[in-house]
C-alpha positions as CSV (number, residue, x, y, z in Angstrom):
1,X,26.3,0.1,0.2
2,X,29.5,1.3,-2.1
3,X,29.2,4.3,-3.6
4,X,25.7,5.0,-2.0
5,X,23.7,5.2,1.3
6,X,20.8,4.4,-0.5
7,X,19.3,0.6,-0.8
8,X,19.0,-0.6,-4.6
9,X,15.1,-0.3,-5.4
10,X,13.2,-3.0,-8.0
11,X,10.2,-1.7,-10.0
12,X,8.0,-4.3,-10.7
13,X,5.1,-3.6,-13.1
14,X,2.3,-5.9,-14.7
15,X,1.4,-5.5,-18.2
16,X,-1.6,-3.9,-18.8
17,X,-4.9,-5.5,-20.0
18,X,-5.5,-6.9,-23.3
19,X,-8.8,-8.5,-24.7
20,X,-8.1,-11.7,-23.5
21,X,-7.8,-10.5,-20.1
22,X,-11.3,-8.8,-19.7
23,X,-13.0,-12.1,-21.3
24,X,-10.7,-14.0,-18.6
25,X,-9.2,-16.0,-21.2
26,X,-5.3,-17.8,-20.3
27,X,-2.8,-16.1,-21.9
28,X,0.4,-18.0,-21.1
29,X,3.0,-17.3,-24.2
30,X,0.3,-16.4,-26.9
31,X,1.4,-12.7,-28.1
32,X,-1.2,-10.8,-27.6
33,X,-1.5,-6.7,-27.3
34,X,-2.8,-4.5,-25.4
35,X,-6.3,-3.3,-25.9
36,X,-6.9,0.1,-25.4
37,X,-7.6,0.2,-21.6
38,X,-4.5,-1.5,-21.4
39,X,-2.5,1.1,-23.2
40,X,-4.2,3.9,-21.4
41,X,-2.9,2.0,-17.9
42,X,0.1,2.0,-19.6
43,X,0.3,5.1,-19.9
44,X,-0.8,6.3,-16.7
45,X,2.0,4.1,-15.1
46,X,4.6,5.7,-17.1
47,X,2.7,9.5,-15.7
48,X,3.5,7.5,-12.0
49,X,6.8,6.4,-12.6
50,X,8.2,9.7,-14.3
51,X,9.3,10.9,-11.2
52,X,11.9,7.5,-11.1
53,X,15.2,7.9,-13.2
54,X,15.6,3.7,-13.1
55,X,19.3,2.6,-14.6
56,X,18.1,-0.4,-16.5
57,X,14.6,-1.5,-17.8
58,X,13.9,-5.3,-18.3
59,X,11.1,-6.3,-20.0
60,X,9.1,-10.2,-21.0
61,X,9.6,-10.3,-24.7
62,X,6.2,-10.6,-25.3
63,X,4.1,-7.9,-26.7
64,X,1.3,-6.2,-24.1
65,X,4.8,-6.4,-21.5
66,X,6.8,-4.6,-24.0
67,X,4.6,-2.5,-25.3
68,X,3.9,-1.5,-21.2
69,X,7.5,-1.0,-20.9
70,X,8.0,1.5,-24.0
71,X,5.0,3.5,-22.6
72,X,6.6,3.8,-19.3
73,X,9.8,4.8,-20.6
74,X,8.2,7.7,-23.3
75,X,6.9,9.6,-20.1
76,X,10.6,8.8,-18.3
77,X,13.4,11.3,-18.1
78,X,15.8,8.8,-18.2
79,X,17.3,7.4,-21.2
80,X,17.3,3.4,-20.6
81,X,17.0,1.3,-23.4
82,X,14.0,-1.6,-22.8
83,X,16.2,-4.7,-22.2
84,X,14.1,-7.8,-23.3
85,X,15.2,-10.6,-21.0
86,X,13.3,-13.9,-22.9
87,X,13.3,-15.4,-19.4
88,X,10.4,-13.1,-18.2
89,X,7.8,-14.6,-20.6
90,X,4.5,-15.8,-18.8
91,X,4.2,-19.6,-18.2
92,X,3.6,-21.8,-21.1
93,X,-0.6,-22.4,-20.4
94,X,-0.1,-25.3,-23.5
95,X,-3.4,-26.2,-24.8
96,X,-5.5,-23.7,-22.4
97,X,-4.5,-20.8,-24.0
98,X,-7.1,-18.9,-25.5
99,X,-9.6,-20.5,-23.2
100,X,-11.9,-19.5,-20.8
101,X,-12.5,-21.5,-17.6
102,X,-15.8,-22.9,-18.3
103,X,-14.1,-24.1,-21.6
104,X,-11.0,-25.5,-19.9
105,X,-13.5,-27.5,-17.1
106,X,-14.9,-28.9,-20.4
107,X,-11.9,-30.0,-21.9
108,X,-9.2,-30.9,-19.6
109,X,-11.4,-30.9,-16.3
110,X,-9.0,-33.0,-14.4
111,X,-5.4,-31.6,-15.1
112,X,-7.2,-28.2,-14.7
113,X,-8.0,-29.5,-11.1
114,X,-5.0,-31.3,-10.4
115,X,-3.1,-28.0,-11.3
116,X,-5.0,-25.9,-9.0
117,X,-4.5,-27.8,-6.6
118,X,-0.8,-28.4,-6.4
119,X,0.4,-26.6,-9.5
120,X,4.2,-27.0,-8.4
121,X,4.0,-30.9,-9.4
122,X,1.9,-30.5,-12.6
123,X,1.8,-29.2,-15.6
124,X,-1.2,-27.3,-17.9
125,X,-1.8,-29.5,-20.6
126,X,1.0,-29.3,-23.0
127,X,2.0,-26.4,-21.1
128,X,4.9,-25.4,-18.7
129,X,5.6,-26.9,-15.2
130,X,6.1,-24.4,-12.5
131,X,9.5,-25.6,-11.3
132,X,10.9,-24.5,-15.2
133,X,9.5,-21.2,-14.9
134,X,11.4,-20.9,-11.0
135,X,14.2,-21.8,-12.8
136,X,14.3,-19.0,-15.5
137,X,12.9,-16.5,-12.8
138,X,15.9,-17.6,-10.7
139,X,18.2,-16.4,-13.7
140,X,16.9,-13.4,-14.4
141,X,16.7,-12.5,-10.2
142,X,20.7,-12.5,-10.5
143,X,20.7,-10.1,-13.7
144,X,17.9,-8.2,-11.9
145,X,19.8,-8.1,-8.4
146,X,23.3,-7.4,-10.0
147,X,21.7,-4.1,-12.0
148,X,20.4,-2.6,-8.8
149,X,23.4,-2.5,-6.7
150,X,25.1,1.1,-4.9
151,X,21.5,2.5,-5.1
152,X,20.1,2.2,-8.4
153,X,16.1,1.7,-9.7
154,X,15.5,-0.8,-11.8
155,X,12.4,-1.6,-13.6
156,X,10.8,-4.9,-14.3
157,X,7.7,-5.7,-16.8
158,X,6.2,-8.9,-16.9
159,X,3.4,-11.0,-15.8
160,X,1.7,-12.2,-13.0
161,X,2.8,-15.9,-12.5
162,X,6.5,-15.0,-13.3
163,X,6.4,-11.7,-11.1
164,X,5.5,-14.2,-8.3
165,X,8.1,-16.3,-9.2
166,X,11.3,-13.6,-9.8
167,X,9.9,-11.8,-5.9
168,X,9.9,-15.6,-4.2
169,X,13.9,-16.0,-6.2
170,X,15.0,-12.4,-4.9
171,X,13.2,-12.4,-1.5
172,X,14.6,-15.7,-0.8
173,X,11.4,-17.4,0.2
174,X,10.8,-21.4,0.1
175,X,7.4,-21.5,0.7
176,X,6.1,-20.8,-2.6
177,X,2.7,-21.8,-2.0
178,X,2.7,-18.0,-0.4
179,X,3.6,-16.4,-2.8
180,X,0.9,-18.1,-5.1
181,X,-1.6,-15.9,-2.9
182,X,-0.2,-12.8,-3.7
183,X,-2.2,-10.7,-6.5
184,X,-0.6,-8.5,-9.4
185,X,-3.3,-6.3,-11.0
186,X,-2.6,-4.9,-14.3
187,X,-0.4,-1.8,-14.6
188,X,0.3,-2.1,-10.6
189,X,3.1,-1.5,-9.3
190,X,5.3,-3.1,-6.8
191,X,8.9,-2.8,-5.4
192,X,11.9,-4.7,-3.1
193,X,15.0,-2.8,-1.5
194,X,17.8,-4.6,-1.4
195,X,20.6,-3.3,1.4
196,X,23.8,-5.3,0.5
197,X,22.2,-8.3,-1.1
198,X,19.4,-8.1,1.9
199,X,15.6,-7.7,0.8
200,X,12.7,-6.0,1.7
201,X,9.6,-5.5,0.5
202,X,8.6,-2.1,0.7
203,X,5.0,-1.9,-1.2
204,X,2.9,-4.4,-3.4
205,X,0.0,-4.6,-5.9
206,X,-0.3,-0.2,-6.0
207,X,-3.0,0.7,-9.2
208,X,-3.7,4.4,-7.2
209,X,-2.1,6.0,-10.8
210,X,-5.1,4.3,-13.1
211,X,-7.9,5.9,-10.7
212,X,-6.5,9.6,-10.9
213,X,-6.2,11.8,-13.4
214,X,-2.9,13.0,-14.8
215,X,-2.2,16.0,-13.0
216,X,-2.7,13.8,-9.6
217,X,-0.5,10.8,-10.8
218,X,2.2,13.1,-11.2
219,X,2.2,14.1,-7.3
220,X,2.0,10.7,-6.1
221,X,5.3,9.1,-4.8
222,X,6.5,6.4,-3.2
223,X,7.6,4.9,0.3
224,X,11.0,6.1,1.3
């Protein structure tokens, strides 16, 4: 492990929940901000991960990620700037952004469907295919991977699809139709180990912080 027993640990963390997310509307690369729910689980995720000193902090360049990630870092000890890496945006949604799903089965019924179905050989309409955003999570897993070598924490803030994405590129997995099932709430937390380039997921999906109140979050830790 180098200059350390200890495995290199990966924060990952969900942005938390703007307007369009409580009226279920896609998202994609529209800039939205958080509302104030989402700042207050913001905030309590930065009370949960005070007790972490992580070397570097990569955020999605978009605004309710990095607006997540300077709330986590105000409640840090540590010092780390917020390192926007433009390859942890969310998934181009095209022409369903801003959309509901009744109003996208209304529109574009059929791509909507075909997507669902199979969405890693199609596209949303006018939007991004899955294989592009694999590509730019794969990029950003050998930044991510290099940062938390000989024992260090890292952070990550982004969204759900290209969370999925950036754990199938660092895990190693093929089958990404797994890790299509797997769910990131917003504001949860999850983290890999990696022992000398070696992965292992060690918890996923954790929201305990946004259900306590301060003085709790703050006694919470972590597996190992």
């Amino acid at each position: 492990m180098g200059d350390s027993e200890k495995p290199g640990r990966i924060f990952f963390v969900r942005h938390g929940e703007t307007d369009w997310n409580k009226a279920f509307r896609y998202q994609g690369t529209t800039d939205i901000a958080l509302n104030e729910n989402g700042q207050s689980q913001a905030r309590k995720v930065g009370l949960r991960l005070s007790r972490i000193v992580p070397r570097r902090v990569f955020s999605s360049p978009l605004l309710r990620a990095y607006g997540t990630a300077e709330a986590i870092m105000e409640a840090n000890a540590g010092n780390a700037p917020v390192e926007v890496m433009d390859e942890l945006r969310e998934i181009s949604f095209g022409k369903w952004e801003g959309l509901a799903y009744s109003e996208i089965m209304e529109h574009f019924a059929l791509d909507y469907t075909t997507w669902r179905e199979n969405p890693f050989s199609s596209a949303p309409t006018g939007g991004e295919s899955f294989e592009s955003v694999r590509t730019r999570s794969a990029s950003a897993a050998e930044t991510v991977k290099d940062a938390a070598a000989a024992g260090a924490e890292i952070l990550v803030v982004a969204h759900g699809i290209v969370l999925r994405t950036l754990m199938a590129s660092l895990m190693g997995a093929d089958d990404l139709k797994l890790l299509w099932r797997i769910r990131f709430d917003n504001c949860s937390i999850s983290a890999i180990d990696l022992w000398d380039d070696h992965p292992s997921l060690v918890f996923l999906n954790d929201t305990h912080h946004l259900r306590l109140d301060d003085k709790k979050i703050r006694t919470l830790s972590f597996p190992g």
